[in-house]
SEKOLVO-36008 format. One record per residue: x, y, z of N, C-alpha, C, O, CB in turn. Coordinates in steps of 0.2 Angstrom, whole numbers, plus 5000, padded with zeros to 4 digits. Atoms other than C-alpha are relative to their C-alpha. Glycine has a CB too. Example, Ala and Ser with C-alpha at 12.3 -4.5 7.8 and 13.67 -1.06 7.14 Angstrom:
// SEKOLVO-36008
500449945000506249785039500450065000500950055003499550005006 499649944999506849955036499650055003499950115004500250024993 
//
This chain:
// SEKOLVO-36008
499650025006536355275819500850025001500950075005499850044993 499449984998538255265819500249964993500149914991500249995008 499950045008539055265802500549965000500949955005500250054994 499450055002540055155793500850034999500850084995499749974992 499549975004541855205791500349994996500649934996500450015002 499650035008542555195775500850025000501050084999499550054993 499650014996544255145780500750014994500949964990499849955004 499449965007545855245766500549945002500749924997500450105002 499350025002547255145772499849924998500349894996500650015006 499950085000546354955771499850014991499749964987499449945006 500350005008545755015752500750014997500949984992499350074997 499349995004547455095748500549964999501049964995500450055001 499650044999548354945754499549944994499849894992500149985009 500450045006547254845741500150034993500450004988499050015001 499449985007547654935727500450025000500550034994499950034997 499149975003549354985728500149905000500749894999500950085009 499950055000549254775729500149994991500549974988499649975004 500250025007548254765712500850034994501149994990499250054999 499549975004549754915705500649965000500849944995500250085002 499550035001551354805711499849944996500349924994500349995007 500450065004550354655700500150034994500650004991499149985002 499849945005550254785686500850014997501049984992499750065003 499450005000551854825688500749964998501149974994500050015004 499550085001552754655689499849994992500349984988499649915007 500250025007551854625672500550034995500950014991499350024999 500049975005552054765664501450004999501749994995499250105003 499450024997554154755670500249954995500549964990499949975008 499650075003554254565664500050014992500449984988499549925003 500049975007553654655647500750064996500950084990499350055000 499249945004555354775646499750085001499950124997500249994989 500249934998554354925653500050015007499449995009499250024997 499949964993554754985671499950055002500350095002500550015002 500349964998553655095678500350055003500650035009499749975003 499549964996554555265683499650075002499250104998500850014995 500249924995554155425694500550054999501150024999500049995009 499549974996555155565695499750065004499250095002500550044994 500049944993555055695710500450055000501050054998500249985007 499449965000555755835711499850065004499250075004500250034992 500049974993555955955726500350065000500950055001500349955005 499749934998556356145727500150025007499850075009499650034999 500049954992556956205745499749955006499649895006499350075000 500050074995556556135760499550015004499750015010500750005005 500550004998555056145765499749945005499549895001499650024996 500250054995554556025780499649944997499749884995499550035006 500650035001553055975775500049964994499849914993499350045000 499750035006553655935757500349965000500249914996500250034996 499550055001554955835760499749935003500049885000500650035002 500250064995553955705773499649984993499749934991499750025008 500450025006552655705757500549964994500349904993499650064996 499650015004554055675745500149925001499949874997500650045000 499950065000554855535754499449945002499449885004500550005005 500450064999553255465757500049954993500149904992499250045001 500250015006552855475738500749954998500749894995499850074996 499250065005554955395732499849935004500049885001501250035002 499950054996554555265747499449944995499549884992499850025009 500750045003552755195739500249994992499949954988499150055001 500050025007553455195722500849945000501049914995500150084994 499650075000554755075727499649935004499749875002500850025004 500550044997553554975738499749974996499549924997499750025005 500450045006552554935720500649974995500449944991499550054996 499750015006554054905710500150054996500250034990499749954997 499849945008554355085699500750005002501049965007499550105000 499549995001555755155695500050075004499550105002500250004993 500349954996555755315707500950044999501450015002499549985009 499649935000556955455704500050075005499750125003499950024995 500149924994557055605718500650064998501250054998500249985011 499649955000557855755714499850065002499350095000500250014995 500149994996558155865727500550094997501050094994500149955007 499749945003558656065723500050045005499650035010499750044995 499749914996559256225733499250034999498850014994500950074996 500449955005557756355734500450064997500050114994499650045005 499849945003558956475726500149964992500649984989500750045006 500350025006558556365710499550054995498950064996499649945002 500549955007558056485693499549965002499549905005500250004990 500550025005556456465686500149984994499749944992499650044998 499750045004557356425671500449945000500449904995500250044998 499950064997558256295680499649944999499649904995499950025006 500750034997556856215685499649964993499449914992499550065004 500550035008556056205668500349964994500149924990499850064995 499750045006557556145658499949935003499749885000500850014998 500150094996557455985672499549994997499649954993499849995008 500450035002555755965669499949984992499649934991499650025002 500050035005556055955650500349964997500349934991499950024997 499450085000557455835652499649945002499649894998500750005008 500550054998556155735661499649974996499449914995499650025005 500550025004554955755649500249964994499849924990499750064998 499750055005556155675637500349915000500549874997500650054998 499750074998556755535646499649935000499149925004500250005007 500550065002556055365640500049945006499949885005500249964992 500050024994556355305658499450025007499449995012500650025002 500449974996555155395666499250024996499250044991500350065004 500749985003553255405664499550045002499050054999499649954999 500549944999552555515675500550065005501050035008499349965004 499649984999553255675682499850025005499349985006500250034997 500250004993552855745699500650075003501250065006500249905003 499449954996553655935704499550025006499050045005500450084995 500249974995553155965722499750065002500250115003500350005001 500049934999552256115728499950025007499649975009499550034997 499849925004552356235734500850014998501349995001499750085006 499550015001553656295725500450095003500250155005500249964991 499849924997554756445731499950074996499850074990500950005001 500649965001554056615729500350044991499950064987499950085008 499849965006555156675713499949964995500149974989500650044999 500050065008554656515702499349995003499049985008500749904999 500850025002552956515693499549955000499349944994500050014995 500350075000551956365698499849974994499949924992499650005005 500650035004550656365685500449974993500349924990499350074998 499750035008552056375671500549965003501049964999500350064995 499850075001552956235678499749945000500049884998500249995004 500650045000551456135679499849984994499849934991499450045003 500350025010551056165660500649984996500549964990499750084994 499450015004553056135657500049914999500349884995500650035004 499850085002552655955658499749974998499150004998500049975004 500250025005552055855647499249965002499249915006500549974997 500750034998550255805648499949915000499549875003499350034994 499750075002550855635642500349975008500249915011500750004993 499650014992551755645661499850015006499949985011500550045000 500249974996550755735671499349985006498850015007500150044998 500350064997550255585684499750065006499250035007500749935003 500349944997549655745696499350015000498850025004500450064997 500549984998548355775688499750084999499150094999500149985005 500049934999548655975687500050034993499750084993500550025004 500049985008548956025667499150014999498649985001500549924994 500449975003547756125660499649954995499049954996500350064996 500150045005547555995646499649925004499149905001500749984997 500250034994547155865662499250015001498749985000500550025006 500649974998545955985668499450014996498850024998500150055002 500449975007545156015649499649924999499049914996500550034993 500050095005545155815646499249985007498749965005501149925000 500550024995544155785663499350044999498750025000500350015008 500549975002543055925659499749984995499149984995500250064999 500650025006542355855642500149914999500149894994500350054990 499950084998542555665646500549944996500449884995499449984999 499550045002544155635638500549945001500249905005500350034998 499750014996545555525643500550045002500750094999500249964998 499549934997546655625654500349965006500049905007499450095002 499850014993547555605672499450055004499350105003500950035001 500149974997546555645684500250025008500749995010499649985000 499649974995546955745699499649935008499149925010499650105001 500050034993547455625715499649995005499649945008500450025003 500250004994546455665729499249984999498949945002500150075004 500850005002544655695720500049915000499749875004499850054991 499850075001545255525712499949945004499649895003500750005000 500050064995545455435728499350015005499249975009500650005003 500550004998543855515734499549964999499149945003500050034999 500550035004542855435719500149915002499649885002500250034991 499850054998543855255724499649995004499249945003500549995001 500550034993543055265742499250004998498849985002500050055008 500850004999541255295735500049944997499649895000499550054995 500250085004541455135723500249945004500149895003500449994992 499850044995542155055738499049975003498849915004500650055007 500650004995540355075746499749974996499249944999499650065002 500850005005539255035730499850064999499250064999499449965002 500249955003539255195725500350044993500450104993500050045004 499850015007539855175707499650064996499850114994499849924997 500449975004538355245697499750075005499450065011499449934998 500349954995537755395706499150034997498850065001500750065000 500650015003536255405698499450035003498950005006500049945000 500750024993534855495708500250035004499850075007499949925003 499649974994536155565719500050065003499950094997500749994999 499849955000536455725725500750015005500849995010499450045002 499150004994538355785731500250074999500250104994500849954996 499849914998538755955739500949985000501349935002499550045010 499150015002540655975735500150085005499850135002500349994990 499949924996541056135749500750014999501149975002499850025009 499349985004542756215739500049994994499649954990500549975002 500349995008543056265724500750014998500750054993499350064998 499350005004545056235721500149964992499849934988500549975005 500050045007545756175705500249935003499949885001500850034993 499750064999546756035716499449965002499449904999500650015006 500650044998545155955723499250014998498849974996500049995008 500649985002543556065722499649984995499049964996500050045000 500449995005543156085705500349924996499849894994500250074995 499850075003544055915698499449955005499149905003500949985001 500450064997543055815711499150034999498749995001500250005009 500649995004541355915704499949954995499449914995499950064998 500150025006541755865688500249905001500249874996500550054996 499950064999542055665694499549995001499349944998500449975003 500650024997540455655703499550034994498950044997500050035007 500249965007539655735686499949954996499449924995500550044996 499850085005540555595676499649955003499449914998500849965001 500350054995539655475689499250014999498949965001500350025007 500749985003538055535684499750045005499150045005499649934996 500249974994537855635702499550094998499550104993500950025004 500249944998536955805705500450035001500750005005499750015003 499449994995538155915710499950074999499750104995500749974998 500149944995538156065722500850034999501349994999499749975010 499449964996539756185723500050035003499650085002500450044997 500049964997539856255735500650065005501150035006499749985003 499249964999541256405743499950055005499450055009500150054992 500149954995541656545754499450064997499250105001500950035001 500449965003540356655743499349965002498849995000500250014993 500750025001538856545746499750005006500049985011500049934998 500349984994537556605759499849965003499949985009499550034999 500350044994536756475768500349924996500049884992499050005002 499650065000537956325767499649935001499649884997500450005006 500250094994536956175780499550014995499449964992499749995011 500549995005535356245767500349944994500149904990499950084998 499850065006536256155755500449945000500549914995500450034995 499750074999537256005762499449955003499449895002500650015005 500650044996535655955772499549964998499149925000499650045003 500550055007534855895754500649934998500349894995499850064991 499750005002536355825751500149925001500349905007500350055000 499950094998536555615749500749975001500849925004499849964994 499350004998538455645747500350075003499950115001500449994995 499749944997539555795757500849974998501049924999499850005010 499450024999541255805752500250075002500250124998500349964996 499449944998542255935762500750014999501149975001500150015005 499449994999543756015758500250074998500350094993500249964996 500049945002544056185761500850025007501050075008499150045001 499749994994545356165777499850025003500350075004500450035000 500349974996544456235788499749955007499249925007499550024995 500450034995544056155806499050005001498750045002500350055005 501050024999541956095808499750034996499150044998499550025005 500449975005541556185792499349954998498849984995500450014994 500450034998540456045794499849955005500149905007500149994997 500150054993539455975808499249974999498849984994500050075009 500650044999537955855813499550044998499250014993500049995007 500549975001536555975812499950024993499350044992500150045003 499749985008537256015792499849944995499849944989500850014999 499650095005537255825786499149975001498849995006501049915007 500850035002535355735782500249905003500649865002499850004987 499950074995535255555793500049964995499549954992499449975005 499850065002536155415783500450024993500549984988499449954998 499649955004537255545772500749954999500749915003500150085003 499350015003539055485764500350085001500150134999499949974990 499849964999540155605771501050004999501449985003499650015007 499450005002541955625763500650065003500650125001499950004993 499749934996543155735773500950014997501449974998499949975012 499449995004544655815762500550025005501149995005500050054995 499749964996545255905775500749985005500849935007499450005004 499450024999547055915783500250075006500450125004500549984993 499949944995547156035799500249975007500249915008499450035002 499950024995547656045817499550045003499450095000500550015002 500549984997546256085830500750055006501350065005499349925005 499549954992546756215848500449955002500949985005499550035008 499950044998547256055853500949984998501249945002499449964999 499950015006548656045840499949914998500449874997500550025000 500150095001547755865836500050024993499950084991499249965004 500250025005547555815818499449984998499149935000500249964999 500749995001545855855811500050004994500549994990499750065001 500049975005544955875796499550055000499650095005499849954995 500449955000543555985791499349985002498850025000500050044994 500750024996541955885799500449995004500949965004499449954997 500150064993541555875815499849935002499349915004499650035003 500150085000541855695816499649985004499149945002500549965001 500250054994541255655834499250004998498849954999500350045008 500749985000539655735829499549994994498949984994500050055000 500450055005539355675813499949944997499649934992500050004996 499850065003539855505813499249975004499049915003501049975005 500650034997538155485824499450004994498949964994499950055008 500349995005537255535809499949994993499449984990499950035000 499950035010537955505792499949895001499749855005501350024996 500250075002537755325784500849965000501049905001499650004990 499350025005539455325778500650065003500550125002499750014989 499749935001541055455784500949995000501149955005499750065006 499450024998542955445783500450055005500450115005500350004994 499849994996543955465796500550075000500450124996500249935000 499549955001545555595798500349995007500050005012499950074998 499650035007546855525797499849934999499549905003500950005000 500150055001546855385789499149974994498849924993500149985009 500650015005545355405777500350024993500549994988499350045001 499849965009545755525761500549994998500749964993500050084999 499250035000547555525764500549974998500949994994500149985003 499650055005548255365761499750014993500150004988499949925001 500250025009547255365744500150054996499750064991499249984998 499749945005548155525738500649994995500650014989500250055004 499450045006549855435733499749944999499949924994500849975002 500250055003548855285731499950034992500350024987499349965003 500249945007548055395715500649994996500749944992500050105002 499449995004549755455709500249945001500849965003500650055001 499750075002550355275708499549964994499749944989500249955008 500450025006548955225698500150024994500149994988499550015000 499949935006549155385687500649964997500649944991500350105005 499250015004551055325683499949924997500349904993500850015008 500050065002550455145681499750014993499849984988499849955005 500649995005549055215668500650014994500749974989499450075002 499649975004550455315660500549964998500849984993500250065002 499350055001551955165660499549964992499749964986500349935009 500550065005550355055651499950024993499949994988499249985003 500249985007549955175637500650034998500550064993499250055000 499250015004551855195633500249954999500749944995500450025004 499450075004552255025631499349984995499549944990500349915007 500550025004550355005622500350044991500150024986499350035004 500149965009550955155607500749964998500949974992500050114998 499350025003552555075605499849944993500249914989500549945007 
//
């Protein structure tokens, strides 16, 4: 057997099509879809994400705002921005970068924004609404996780069993709780859990995401498994990895995504939906 790949950038290029379509509409209505970003310090890796994120929200048509700050930016700083943001009837969804530098409080910049805004995904209120099956933003990555299952025909989950190994707020536990919604079984599983492959090896879905080089391998995964790989690492090699051993499971699963080029792209695909959801039901209470 040699699985199928379930392929992130030709699904995200399909739907950021569907969002620019959305967009153009919602536009020719007198509502322009708007982002704002906003960037603490100069962190490498942030800023290549950032300009990923201002680039794809002009490639659909939003309105995309970047504002870029010193790290020597208060915490109080920082918060009046974001409730400038939160006031601006130009922008619909908000977007502060992390990590952010060590003397400003993530979580309470996170809750500074308005749930109404917060295309992320990360608000408490977000996390509460996904938890009891409200409407809410859901968190990006899980998000675009749950996309590639319904890519496959794995809509209804029904029947299913899905080991989820990690147990963060950003992916872990929000991607439990989707595959929940989905009507799945669902496994958490973490650095505290004793025999791991004991519990992926039942398992009809795998999704990893713990950062971790082969935390998942061949011997772990049940022949014709859906194997979802969060993962974002460099091997000894410094190659680009995720957390399955690909070479070895790709001989056994049904189904597995790649790295790069699987989870990835469908992380700002996500947040662009997020901000399109949020432009729609702002021009809907009007």
């Amino acid at each position: 057997m040699t699985a199928q790949i379930i392929d992130g950038k030709a699904l995200s290029a399909q739907l950021r099509t569907e969002v620019a379509q959305r967009a153009a509409t919602l536009t020719a209505q007198g509502t322009k879809p708007g982002l704002a970003v906003v960037l603490v310090g100069d962190n490498q890796a942030s800023q290549v994400y950032v300009r990923n994120k201002v680039k794809a929200c002009e490639d659909v048509g939003f309105h995309s705002v970047l504002e870029k700050y010193d790290a020597s930016m208060t915490e109080a700083e920082l918060l009046a921005r974001v409730d400038a943001l939160n006031n601006d009837p130009s922008i619909h969804g908000i977007l502060v970068q992390l990590p952010l530098p060590k003397h400003i409080d993530d979580h309470k910049v996170i809750e500074a924004i308005s749930p109404l805004k917060d295309v992320d995904g990360f608000h408490v209120a977000s996390a509460g609404a996904l938890m009891v099956g409200e409407v809410g933003f859901k968190a990006c990555t899980p998000y675009g996780c749950m996309k590639m299952l319904e890519s496959i025909g794995m809509k209804d989950l029904r029947g299913k069993h899905a080991v989820v190994i990690g147990r963060s707020n950003i992916v872990g536990k929000p991607m439990a709780m989707m595959l929940l919604a989905a009507n799945a079984t669902v496994t958490i599983t973490h650095s505290g859990t004793a025999d791991l492959a004991a519990m992926t090896r039942q398992a009809d879905i795998v999704v990893a995401a713990v950062g971790k080089v082969n935390v998942l391998t061949a011997d772990m995964i049940k022949p014709g498994a859906v194997v979802i790989d969060v993962g974002m690492n460099r091997n000894t090699e410094g190659k680009l990895c995720g957390d399955v051993d690909y070479d070895g499971c790709k001989d056994v699963a049904g189904y597995i995504t790649p790295v790069p080029g699987g989870v990835g792209p469908m992380t700002i695909t996500m947040l662009l939906v997020n901000t399109m959801e949020a432009a729609e039901r702002t021009a809907a209470a009007r």
